[in-house]
C-alpha positions in Angstrom: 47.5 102.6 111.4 48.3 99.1 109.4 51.1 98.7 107.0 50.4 98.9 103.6 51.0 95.6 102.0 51.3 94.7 98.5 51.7 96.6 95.2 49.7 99.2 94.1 50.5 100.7 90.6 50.6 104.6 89.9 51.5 105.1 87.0 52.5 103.2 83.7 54.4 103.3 80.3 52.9 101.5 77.9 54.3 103.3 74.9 58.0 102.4 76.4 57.1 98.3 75.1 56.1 99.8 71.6 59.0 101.9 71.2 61.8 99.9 72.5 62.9 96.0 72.7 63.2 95.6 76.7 66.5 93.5 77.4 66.3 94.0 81.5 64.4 95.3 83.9 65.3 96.5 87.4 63.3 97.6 90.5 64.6 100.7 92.2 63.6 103.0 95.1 62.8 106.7 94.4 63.9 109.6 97.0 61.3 111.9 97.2 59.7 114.6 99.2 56.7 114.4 100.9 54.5 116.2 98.6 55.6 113.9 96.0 54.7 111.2 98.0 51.0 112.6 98.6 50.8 113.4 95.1 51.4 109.8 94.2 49.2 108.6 96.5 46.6 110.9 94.8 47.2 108.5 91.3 49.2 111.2 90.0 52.1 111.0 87.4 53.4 110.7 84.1 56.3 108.3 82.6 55.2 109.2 78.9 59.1 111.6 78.2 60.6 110.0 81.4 64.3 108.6 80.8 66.8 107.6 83.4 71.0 108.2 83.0 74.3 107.3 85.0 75.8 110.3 86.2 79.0 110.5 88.6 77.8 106.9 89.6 74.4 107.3 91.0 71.5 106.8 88.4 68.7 109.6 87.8 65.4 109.6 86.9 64.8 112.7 84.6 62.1 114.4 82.7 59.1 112.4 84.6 56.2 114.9 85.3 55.0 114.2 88.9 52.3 117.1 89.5 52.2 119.2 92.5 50.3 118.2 95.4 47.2 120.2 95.2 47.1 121.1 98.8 50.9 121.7 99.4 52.4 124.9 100.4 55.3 126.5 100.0 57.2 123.2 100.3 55.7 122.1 97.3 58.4 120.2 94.6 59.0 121.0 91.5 56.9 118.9 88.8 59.3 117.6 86.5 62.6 117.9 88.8 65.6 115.1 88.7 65.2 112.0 91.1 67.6 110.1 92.8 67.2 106.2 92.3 68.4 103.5 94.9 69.8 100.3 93.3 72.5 98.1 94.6 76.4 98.9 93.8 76.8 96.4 91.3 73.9 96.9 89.6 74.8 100.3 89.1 78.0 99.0 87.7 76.2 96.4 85.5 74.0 99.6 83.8 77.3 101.4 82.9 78.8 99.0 81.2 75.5 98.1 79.2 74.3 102.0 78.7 77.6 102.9 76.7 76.9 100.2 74.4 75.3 102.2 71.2 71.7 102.1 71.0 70.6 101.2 74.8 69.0 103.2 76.6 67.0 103.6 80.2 63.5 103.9 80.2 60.7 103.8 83.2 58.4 101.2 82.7 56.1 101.6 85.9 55.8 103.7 88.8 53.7 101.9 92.0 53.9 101.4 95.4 55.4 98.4 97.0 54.6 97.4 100.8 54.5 101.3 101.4 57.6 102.3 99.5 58.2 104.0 96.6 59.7 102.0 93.8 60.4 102.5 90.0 60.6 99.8 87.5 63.4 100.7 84.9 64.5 99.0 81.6 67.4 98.5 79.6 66.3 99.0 76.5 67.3 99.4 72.6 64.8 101.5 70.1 63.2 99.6 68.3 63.1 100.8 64.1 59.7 101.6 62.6 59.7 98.1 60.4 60.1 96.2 63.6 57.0 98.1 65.0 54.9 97.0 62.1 55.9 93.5 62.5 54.9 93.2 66.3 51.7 95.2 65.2 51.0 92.6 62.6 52.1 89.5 65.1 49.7 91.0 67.5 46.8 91.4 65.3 46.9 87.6 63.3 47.3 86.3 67.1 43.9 88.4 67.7 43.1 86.5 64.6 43.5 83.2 65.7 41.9 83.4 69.4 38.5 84.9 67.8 38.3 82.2 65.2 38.8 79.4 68.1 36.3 81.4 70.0 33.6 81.3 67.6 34.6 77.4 66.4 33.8 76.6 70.3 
């Protein structure tokens, strides 16, 4: 059988970009068992409540609703179960130090395959307050504004 090649996306958090200014973003591998995996490769999960956190130096993904694989058995995983992430050392260290700063936060920003393998897209991240939410909505909609008047002056 070939090897997979490329990137092919899961799952996605759209909301996450709405609700929080993204300062940094970091790739990370997922451990998972194999019903997991099948049940990714279905197209199947959820990042909508999904969070990560540092604890006792290893960083966790928590509270991100992968459904079980329909025809597992009784090795099937638990749907919305902690999961190890894989980053470097000192980009674990980097995340401490920036996570106990007031107001930051980890979120998952995309779940998707990469050549074959697992990976997690992850974001440091600060909320974002509900006048700052209005503005961007605003932004967005003059500069939707703007390309349909040039469109219709061509």
């Amino acid at each position: 059988m070939p090897r997979e090649k490329g990137r092919k996306l899961v799952a996605q958090n759209r909301r996450a970009r709405h609700d929080y200014h993204i300062d940094d973003t970091y790739e990370a591998g997922i451990v998972l068992t194999g019903t997991e995996v099948k049940s990714l490769r279905a197209g199947r999960a959820s990042l909508v409540d999904g969070f990560a956190q540092v604890k006792n130096g290893e960083v966790w993904l928590e509270n991100v609703h992968i459904p079980e694989y329909a025809q597992g058995t009784w090795t099937n995983h638990a749907a919305r179960r902690p999961r190890k992430l894989l980053l470097h050392r000192e980009e674990i260290s980097r995340l401490i130090g920036k996570t106990n700063e007031a107001g930051r936060t980890l979120v998952p920003l995309s779940l998707y395959f990469s050549d074959g393998k697992a990976k997690v897209e992850i974001a440091l991240a600060r909320g974002k307050r509900s006048f700052d939410k209005r503005q961007d909505i605003a932004a967005r909609d003059a500069q939707r504004e703007i390309e349909r008047e040039l469109r219709r002056r061509r």
